[in-house]
Backbone bond lengths (Angstrom), bond angles and torsions (degrees), N, CA, C in turn:
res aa  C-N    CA-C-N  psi(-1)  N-CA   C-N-CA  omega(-1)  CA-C   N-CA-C  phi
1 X - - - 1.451 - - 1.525 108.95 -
2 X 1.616 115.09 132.39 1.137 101.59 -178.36 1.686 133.64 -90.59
3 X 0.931 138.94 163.49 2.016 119.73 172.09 1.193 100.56 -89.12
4 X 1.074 115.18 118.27 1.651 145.29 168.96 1.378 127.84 -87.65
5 X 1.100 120.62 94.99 1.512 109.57 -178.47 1.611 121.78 -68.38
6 X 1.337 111.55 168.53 1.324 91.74 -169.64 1.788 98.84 -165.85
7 X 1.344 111.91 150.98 1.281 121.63 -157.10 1.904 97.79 -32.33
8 X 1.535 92.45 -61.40 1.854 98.93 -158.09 1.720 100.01 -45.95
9 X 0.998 126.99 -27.27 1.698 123.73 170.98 1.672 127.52 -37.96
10 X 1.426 98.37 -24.99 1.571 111.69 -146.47 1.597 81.63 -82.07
11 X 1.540 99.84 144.34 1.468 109.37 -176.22 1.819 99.35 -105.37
12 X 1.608 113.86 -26.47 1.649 106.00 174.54 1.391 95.01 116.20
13 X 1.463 130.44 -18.60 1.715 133.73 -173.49 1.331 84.07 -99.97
14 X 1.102 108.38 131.07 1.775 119.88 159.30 1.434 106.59 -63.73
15 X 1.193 117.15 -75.14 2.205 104.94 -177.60 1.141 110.19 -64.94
16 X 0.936 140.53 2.79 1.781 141.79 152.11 1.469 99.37 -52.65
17 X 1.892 90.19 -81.72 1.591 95.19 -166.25 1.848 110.06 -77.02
18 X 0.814 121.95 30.50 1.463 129.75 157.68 1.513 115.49 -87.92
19 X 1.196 75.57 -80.03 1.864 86.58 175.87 1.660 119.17 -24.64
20 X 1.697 108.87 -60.85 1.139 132.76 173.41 1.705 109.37 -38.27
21 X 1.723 108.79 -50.49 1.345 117.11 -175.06 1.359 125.41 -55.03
22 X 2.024 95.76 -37.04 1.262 118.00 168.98 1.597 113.87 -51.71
23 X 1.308 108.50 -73.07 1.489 125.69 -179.59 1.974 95.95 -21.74
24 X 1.696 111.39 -54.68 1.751 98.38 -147.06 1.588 87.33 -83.73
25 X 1.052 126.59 -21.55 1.359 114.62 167.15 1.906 116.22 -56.89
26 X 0.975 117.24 -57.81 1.332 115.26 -172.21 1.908 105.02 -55.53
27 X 1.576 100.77 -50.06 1.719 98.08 174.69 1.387 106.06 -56.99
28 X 1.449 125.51 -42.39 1.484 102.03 177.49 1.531 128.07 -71.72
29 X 1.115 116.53 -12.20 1.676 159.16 173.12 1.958 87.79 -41.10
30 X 1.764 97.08 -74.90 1.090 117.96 -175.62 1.808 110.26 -67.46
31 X 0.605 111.00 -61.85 1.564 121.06 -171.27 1.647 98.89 -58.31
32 X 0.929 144.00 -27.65 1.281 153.28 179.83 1.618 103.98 -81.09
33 X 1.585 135.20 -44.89 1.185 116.81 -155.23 1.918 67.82 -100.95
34 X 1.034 152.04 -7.49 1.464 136.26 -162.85 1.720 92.37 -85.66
35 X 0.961 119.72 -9.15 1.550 130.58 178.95 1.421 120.12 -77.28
36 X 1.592 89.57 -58.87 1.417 105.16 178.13 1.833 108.49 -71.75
37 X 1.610 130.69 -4.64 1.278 135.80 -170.15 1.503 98.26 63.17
38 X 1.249 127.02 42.88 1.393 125.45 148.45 1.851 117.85 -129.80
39 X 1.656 90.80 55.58 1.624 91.00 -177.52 1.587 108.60 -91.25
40 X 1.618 107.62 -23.61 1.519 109.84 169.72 1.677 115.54 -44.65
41 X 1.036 104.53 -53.81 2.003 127.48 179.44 1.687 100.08 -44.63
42 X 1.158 110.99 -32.88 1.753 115.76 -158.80 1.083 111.39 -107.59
43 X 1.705 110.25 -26.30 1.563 114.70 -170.19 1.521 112.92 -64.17
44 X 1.169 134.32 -32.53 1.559 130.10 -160.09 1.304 73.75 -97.59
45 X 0.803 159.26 -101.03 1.886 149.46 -132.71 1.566 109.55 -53.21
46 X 0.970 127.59 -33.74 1.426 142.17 165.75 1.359 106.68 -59.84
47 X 1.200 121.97 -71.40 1.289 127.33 177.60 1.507 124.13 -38.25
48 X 1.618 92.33 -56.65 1.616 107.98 173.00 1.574 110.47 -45.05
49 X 1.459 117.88 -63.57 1.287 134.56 167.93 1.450 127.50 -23.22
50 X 1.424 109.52 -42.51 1.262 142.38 -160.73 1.356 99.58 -93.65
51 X 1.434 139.99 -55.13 0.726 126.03 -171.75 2.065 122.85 -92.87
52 X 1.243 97.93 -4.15 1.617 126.74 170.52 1.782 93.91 -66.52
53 X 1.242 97.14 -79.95 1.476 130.77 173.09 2.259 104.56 -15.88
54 X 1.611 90.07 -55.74 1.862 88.80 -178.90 1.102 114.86 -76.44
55 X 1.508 125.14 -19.45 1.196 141.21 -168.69 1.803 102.47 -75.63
56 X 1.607 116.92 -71.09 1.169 109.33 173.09 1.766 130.13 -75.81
57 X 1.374 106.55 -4.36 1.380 104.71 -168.29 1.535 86.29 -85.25
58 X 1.045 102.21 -60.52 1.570 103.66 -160.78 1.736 121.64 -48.20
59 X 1.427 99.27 -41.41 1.337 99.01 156.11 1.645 142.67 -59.94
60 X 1.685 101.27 -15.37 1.480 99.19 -173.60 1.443 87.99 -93.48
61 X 1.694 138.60 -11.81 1.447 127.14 -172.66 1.872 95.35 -88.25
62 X 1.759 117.46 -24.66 1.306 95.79 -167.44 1.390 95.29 -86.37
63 X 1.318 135.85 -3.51 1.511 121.50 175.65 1.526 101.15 -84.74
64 X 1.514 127.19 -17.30 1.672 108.65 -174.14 1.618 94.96 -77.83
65 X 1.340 118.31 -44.52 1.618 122.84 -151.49 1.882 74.06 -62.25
66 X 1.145 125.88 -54.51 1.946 118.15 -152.83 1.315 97.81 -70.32
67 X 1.139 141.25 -21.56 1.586 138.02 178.44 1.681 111.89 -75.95
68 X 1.424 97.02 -43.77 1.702 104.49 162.75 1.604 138.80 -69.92
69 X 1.569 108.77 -32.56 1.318 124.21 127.99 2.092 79.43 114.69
70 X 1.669 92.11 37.85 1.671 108.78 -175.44 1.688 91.61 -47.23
71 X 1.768 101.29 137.55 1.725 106.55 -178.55 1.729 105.32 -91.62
72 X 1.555 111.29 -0.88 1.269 92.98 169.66 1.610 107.67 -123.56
73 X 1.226 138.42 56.93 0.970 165.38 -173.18 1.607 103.96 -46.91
74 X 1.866 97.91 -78.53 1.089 132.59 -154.81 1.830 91.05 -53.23
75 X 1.134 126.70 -64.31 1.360 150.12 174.44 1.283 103.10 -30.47
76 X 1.467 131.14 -71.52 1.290 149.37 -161.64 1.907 103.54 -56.20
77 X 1.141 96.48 -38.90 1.725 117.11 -160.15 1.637 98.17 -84.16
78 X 1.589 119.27 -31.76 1.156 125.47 -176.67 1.919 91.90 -73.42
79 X 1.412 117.82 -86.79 1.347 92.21 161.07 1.527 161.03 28.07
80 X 1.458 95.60 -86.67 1.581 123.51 163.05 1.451 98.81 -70.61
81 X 1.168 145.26 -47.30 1.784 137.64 166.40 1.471 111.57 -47.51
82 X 1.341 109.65 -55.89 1.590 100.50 -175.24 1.712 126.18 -64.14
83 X 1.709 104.65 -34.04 1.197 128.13 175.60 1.563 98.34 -62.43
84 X 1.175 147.45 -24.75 1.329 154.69 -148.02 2.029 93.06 -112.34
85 X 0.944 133.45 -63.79 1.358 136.85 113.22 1.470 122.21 55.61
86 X 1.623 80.98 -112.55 1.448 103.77 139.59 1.127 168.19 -35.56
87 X 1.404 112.12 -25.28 1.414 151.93 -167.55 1.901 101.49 -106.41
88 X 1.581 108.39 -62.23 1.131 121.53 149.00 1.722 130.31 -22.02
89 X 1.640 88.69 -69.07 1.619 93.65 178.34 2.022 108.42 -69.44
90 X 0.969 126.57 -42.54 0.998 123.32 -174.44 1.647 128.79 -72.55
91 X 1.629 85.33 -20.03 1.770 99.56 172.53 1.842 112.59 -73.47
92 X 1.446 108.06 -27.28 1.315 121.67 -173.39 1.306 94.36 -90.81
93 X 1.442 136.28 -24.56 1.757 130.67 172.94 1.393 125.52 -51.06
94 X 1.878 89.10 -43.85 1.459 111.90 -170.70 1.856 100.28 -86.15
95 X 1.463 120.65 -46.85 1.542 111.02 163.60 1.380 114.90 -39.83
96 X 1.534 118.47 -53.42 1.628 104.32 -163.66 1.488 102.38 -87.58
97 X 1.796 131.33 -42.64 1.177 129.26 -169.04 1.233 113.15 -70.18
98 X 1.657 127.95 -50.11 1.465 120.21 -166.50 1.762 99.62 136.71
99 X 0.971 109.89 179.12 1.389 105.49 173.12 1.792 106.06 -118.22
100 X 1.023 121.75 67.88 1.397 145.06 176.04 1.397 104.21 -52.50
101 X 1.676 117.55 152.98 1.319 115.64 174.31 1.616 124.69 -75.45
102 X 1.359 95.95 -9.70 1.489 107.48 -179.07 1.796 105.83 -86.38
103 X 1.157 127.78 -36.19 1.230 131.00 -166.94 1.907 95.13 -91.88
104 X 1.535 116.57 -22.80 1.206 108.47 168.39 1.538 115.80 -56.77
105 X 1.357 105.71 -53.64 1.472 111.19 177.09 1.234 106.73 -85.21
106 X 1.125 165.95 124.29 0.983 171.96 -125.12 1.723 115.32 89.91
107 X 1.195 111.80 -54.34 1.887 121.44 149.19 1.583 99.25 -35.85
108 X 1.290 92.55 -81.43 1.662 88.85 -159.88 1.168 117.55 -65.62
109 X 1.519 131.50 2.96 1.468 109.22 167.30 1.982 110.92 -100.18
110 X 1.486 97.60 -8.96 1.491 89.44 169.75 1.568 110.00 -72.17
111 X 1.477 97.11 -46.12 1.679 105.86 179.78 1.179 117.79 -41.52
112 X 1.237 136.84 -47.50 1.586 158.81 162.19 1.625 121.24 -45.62
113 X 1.278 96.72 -43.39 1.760 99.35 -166.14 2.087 97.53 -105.23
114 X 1.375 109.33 -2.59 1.447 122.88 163.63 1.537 106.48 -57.05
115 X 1.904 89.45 -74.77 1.396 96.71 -159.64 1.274 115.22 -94.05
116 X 1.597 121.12 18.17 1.626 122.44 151.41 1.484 111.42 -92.65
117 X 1.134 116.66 -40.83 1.682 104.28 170.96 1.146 135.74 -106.27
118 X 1.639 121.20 5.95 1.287 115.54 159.25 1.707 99.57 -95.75
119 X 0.919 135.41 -1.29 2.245 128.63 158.50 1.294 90.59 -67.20
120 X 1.588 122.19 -53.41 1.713 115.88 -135.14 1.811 94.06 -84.68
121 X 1.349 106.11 -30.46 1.512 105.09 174.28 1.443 141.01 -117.03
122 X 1.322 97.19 16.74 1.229 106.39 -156.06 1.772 110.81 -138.80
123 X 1.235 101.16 -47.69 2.284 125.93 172.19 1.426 84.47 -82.06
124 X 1.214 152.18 -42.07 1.435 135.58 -123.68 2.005 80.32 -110.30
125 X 1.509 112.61 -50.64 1.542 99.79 163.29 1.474 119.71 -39.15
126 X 1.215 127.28 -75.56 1.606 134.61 168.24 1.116 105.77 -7.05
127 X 1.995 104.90 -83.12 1.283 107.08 176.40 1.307 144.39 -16.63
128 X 1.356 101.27 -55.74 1.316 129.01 172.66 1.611 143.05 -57.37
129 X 1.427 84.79 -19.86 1.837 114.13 -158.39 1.652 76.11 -118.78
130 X 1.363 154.77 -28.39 1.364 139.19 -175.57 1.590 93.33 -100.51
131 X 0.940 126.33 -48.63 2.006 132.94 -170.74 1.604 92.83 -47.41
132 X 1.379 105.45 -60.32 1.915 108.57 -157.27 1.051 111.02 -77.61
């Protein structure tokens, strides 16, 4: 199944929702060659990506929420740390373990259920609290 973006996602910042666009491309990137049994081939570049990817995205959303003077900031940023984390621990799984079909899928369904429910519940607050 693929991650689909979809209007209700859109946060209203163009490099917000770019970036974001980027992100479901690369999971489908991944999820697509994990189909074809070439997710090993994709996994370290993905990964790499992925974890580049939390590093600068996340920072250009915690400088919009701090310019806006977002009241749940502190929360959001805790979040974006753990997700960073994560990304971390799993990039070092795939360095020491291999890029296995199990750790292929396993990427892509965190990758997936990240960036559908922390946009749909989490950017779309932001959004919301800078839009209104």
């Amino acid at each position: 199944m693929a991650f689909i973006w979809t209007e209700d996602m859109v946060t209203g910042n163009s490099t917000i929702d770019n970036q974001h666009k980027q992100c479901f491309n690369y999971a489908n990137d991944l999820l697509n060659a994990c189909k074809s049994g070439q997710g090993h081939a994709r996994l370290n570049s993905t990964m790499q990506f992925f974890v580049d990817y939390t590093n600068k995205h996340f920072v250009d959303e915690e400088k919009l929420q701090q310019q806006y003077h977002y009241p749940d900031y502190t929360n959001h940023k805790k979040l974006h740390d753990s997700f960073k984390i994560t990304m971390d621990d799993l990039a070092k799984k795939v360095n020491s373990e291999g890029a296995t079909p199990t750790i292929s899928a396993k990427i892509t369904s965190i990758i997936g259920d990240w960036l559908i429910n922390h946009i749909l519940n989490e950017d779309k607050k932001v959004a919301a609290y800078i839009n209104g």
